[in-house]
C-alpha positions as CSV (number, residue, x, y, z in Angstrom):
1,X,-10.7,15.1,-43.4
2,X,-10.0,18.6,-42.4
3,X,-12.3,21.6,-41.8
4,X,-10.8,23.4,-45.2
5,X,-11.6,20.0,-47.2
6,X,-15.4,19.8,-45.3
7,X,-15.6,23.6,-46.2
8,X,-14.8,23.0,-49.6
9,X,-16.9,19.6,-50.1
10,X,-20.3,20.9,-48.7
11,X,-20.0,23.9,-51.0
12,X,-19.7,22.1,-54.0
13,X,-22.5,19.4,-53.0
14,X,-25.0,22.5,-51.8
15,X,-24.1,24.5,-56.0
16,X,-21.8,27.6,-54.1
17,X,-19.2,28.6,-56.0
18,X,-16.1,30.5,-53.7
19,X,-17.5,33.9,-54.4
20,X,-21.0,32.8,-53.6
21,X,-19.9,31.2,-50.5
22,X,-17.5,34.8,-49.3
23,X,-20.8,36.8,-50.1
24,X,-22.8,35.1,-47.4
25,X,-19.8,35.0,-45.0
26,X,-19.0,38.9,-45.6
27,X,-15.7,38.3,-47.0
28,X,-13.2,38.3,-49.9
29,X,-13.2,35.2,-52.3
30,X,-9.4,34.8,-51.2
31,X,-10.4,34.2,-47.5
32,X,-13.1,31.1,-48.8
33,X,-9.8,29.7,-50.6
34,X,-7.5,30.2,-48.1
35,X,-10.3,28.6,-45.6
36,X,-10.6,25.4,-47.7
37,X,-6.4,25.8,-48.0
38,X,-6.4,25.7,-44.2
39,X,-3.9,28.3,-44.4
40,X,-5.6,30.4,-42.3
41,X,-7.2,29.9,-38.8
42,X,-10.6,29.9,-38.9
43,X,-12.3,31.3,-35.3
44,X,-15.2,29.7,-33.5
45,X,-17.4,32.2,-34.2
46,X,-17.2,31.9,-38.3
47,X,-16.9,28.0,-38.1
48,X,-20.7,28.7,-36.3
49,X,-21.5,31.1,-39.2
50,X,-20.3,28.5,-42.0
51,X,-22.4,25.6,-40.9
52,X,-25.3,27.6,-40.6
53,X,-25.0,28.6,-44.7
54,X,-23.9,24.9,-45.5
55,X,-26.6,23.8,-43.4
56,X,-24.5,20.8,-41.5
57,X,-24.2,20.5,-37.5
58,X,-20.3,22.8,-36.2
59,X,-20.0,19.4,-34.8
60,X,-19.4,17.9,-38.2
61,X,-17.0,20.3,-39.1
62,X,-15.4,21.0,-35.9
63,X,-14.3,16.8,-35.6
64,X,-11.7,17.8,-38.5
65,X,-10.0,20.5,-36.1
66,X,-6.7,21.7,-35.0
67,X,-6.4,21.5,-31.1
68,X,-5.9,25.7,-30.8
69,X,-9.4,26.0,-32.9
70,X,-11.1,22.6,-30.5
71,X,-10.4,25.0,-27.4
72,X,-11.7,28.0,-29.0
73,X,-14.8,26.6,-29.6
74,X,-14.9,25.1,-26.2
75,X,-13.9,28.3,-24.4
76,X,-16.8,30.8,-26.4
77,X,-19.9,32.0,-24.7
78,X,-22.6,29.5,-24.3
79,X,-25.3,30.4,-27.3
80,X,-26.6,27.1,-28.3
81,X,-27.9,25.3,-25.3
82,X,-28.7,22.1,-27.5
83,X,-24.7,21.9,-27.8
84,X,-23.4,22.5,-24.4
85,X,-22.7,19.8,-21.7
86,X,-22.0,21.3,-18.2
87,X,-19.7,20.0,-15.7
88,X,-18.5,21.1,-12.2
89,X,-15.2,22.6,-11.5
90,X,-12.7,25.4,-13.5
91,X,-12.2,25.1,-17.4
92,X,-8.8,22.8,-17.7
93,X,-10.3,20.5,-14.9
94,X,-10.4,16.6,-15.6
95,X,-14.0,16.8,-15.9
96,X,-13.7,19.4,-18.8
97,X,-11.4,17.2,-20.1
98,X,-14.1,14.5,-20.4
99,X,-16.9,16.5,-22.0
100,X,-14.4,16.9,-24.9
101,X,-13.1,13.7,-24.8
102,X,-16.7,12.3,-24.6
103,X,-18.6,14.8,-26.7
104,X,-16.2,16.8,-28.2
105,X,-18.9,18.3,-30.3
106,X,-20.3,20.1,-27.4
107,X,-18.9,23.3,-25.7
108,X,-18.0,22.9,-22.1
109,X,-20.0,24.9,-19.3
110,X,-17.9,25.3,-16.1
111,X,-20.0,25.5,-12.7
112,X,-19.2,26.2,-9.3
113,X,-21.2,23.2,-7.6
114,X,-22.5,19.7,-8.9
115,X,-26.0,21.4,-7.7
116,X,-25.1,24.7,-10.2
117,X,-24.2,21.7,-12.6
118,X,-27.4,20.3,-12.6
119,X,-29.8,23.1,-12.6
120,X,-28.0,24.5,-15.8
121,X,-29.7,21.4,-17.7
122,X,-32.8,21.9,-15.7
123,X,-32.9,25.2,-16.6
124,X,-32.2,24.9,-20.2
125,X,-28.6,26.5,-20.1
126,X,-27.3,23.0,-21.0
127,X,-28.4,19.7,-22.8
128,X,-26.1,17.1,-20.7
129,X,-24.2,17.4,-17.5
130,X,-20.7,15.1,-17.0
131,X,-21.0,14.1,-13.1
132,X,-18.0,12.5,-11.3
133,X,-19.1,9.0,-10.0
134,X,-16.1,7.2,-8.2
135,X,-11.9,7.3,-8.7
136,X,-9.8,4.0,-9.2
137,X,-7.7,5.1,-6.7
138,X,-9.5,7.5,-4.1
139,X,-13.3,5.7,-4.4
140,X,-16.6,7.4,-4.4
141,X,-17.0,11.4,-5.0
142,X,-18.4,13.0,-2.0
143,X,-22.1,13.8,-1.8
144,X,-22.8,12.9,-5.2
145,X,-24.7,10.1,-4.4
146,X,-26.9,12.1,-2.1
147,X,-27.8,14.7,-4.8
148,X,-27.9,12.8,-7.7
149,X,-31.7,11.4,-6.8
150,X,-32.9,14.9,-6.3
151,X,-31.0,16.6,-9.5
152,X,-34.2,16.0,-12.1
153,X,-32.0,14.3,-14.0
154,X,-31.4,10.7,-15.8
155,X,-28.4,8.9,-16.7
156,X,-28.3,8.4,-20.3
157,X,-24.4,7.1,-20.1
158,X,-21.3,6.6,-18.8
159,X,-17.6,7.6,-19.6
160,X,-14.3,6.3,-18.0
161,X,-11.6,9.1,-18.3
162,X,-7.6,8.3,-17.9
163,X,-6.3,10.2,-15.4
164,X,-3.0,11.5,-16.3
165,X,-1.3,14.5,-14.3
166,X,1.4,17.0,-15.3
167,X,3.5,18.5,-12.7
168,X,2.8,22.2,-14.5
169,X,5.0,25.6,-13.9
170,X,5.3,29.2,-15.5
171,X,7.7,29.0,-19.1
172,X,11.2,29.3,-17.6
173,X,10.9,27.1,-15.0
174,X,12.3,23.7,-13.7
175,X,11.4,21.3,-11.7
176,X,14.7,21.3,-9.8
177,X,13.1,25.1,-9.0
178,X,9.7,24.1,-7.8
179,X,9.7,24.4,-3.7
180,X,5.9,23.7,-3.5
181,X,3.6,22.0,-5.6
182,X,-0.1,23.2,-5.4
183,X,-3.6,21.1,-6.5
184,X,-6.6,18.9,-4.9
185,X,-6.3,16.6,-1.9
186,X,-6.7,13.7,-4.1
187,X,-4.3,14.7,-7.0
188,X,-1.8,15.0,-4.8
189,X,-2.0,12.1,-2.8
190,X,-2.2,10.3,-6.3
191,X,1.6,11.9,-6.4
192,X,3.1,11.3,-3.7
193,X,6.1,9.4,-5.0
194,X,7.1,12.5,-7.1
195,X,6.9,15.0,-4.0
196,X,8.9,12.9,-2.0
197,X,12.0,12.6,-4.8
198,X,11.8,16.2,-5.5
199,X,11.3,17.3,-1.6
200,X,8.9,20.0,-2.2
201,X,5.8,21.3,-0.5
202,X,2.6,19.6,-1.4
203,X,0.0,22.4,-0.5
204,X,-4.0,21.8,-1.2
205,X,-5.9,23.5,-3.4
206,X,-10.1,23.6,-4.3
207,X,-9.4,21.9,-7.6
208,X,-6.5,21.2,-9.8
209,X,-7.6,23.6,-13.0
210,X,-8.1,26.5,-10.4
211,X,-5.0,26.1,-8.8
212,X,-3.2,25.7,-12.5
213,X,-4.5,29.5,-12.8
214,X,-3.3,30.9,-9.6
215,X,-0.3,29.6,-10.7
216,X,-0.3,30.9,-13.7
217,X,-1.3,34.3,-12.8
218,X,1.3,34.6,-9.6
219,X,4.0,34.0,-12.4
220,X,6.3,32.3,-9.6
221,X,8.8,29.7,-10.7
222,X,9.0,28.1,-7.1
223,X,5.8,26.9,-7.6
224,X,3.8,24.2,-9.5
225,X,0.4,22.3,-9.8
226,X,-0.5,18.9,-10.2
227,X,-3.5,19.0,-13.0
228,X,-4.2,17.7,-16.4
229,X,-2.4,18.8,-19.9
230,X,-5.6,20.6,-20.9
231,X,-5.0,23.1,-17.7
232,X,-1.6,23.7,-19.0
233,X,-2.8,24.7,-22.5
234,X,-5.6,26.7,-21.3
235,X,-2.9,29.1,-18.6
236,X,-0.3,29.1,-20.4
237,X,1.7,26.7,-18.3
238,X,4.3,24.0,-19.2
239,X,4.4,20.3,-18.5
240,X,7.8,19.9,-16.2
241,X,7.5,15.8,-15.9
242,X,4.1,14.0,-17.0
243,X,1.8,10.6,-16.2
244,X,3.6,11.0,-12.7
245,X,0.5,10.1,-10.9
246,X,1.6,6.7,-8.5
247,X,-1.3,4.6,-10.0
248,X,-1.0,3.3,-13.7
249,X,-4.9,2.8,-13.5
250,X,-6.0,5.7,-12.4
251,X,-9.0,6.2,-14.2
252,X,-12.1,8.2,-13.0
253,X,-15.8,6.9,-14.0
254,X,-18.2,9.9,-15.0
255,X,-22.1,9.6,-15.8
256,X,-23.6,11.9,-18.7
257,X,-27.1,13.3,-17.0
258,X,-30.0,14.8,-19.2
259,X,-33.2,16.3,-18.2
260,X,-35.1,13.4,-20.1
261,X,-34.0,10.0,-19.8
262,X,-32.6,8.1,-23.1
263,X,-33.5,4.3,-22.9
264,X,-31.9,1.5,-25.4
265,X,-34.1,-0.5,-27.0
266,X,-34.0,-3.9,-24.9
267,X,-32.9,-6.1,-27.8
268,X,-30.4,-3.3,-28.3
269,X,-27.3,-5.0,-26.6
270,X,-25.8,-4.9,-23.1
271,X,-27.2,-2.3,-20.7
272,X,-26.5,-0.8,-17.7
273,X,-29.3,-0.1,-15.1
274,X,-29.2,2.4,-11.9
275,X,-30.9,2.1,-9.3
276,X,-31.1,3.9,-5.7
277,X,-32.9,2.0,-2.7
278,X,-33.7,1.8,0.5
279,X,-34.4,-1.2,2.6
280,X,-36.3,-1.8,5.7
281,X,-35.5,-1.9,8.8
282,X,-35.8,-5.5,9.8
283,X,-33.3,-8.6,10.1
284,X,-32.0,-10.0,6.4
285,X,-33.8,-7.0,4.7
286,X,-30.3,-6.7,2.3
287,X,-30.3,-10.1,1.9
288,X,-34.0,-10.7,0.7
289,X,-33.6,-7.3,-1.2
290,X,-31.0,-8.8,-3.2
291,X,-32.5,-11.9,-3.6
292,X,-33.8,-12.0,-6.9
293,X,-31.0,-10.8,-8.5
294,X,-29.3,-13.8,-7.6
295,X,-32.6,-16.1,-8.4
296,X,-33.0,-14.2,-12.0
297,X,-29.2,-14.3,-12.6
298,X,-29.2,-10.8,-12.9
299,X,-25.3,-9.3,-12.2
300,X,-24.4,-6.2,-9.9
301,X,-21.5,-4.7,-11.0
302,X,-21.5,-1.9,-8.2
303,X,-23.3,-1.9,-4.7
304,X,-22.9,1.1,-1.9
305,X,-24.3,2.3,1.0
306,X,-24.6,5.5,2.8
307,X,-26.3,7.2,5.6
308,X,-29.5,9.0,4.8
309,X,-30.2,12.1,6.7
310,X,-27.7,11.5,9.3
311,X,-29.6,8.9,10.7
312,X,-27.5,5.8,11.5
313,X,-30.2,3.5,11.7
314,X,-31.8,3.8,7.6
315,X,-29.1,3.3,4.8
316,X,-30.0,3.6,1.3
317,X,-27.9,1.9,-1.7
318,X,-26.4,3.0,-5.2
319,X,-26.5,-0.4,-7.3
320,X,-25.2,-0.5,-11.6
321,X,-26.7,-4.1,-12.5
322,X,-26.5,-5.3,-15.7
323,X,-30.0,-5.6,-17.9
324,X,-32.6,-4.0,-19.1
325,X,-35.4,-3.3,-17.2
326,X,-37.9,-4.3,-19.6
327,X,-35.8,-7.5,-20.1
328,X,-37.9,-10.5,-17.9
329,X,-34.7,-11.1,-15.5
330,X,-34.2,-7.6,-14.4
331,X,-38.0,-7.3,-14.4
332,X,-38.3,-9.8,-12.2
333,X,-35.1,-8.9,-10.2
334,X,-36.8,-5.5,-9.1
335,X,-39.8,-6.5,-8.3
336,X,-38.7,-8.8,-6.2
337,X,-36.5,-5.9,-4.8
338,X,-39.6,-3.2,-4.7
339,X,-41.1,-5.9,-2.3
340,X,-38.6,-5.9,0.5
341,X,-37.3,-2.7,0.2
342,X,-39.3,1.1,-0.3
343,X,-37.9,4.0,-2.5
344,X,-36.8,2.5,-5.2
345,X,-35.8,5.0,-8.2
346,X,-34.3,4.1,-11.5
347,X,-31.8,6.6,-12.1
348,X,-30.8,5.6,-15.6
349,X,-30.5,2.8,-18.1
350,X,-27.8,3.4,-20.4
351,X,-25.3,1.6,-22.6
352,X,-22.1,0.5,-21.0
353,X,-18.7,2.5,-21.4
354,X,-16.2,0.1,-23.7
355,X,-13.7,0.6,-20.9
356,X,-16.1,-1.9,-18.6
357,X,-14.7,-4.6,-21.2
358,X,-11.6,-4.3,-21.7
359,X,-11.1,-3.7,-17.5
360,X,-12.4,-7.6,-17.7
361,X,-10.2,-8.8,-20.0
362,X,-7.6,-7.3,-17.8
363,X,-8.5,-9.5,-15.2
């Protein structure tokens, strides 16, 4: 269903005739008709205006949307905390392109820094916060296991996004013209079998959406970035050759934070549980640690370590296990765990992404 046939049924469900409804919007009966016609674009701001009068979520009628009118929406000065999700990085980058792919209901919040990321849901500028957790290809994301126990935050959820890069370039342009191709370390040494057939330049960038609008902006046809479609739509830039990244399964696993944590109902289904840990320092402390997981048949999907403090000696662990902990087997399985090791935080008990499945079925 469109936004023009939403427009149109909540009108005649709430008693508004066409005039009635143009009254309220300050505008001509034609514009209503033309709105529920869809032949004319309606802006961000108005679709905001409408569902306040019709009295239904933007949300509801932002699902039937064009793309132009999606990016709008996504692009307009945060007003409605309750309906923003903030993520780190330039508008365009993949992690933008996961808050609409996840919630496309929300408007996207760009931040500097995963910590600028999370205060803006502490701080009430944002509801939810899309955090980078790990790449197919190039592993863990920096430092975000070290901040994410101190952010205030839970994990309520999970998303796995696709990655599929564009080589982008100014309108004009070839790719027989591009002497140097600009974007991240990792995007381009996703790439490499592209750079080496076109011989060009692979220069590294802070992120792949800001280096789409330097690009954009130098208005040089020698150059091009590595980045996602969205970047190209938001500068202005064209796709010279897509999905060249080496990898067919490139695919980047992102957890949705919020400043209160979100728990399933145990009998709800399968659940994910994370966890953070340290153990102590004496022989087999991993081993007994991870004991009663084993004993309680309790599964862990993801297990990592990493130096705490710069001290070589302690390491503490990130661990997903599958369960609820108010099941008996998990609750077992981590008091077992609380007894041999110290610190122990649940970060988040969530309901797995469908992508978990069908990556088993794969196997």
């Amino acid at each position: 269903m469109s936004v023009g046939q939403r427009i149109k049924e909540t009108r005649k469900k709430l008693g508004y005739t066409q005039q009635e409804l143009a009254a309220s919007m300050g505008c001509d009966q034609s514009t209503v008709t033309n709105w529920e016609k869809g032949s004319v674009d309606l802006s961000a701001e108005k679709l905001k205006s409408l569902a306040d009068i019709l009295k239904v979520s933007a949300a509801w009628l932002l699902s039937g949307a064009q793309n132009k009118l999606r990016d709008e929406w996504h692009q307009q000065p945060v007003s409605d905390p309750a309906s923003t999700i903030a993520f780190q990085g330039a508008p365009g980058a993949y992690s933008d392109l996961s808050c609409r792919v996840a919630r496309p209901e929300m408007i996207t919040l760009p931040c500097r820094s995963f910590d600028d990321t999370f205060a803006a849901v502490r701080e009430g500028r944002a509801r939810l916060a899309m955090i980078p957790i790990d790449n197919s290809v190039a592993g863990r994301v920096a430092d975000i296991h070290h901040l994410m126990p101190h952010s205030g935050l839970h994990i309520i959820g999970e998303h796995y996004q696709p990655v599929n890069h564009h080589l982008l370039g100014v309108k004009g342009t070839t790719a027989e013209n591009i002497k140097e191709v600009h974007s991240h370390i990792h995007a381009l040494s996703q790439c490499k079998d592209l750079i080496a057939e076109l011989g060009i330049e692979a220069i590294v960038a802070v992120d792949t959406a800001g280096a789409a609008r330097e690009i954009a902006e130098s208005g040089d046809k020698t150059k091009a970035v590595i980045a996602s479609e969205l970047a190209g739509e938001i500068y202005g830039l064209v796709s010279l050759k897509a999905d060249i990244e080496d990898a067919a399964h490139n695919t980047t696993r992102f957890v949705i934070m919020a400043k209160e944590p979100i728990r399933p109902h145990p009998l709800a289904g399968k659940t994910i549980t994370s966890i953070i840990f340290r153990v102590r320092s004496v022989p087999a402390a991993l081993y007994k640690a991870l004991g009663g997981f084993a004993t309680n048949g309790v599964n862990i999907t993801k297990l990592e370590s990493y130096m705490v403090d710069g001290h070589f000696t302690a390491a503490q662990f990130y661990a997903d296990v599958d369960g609820h902990p108010d099941n008996q087997d998990l609750k077992l399985a981590l008091e077992e765990l609380a007894f041999f090791a110290h610190e122990v935080t649940v970060l988040g008990v969530y309901p797995p992404h469908p992508y978990r499945f069908e990556a088993d079925t794969e196997l």
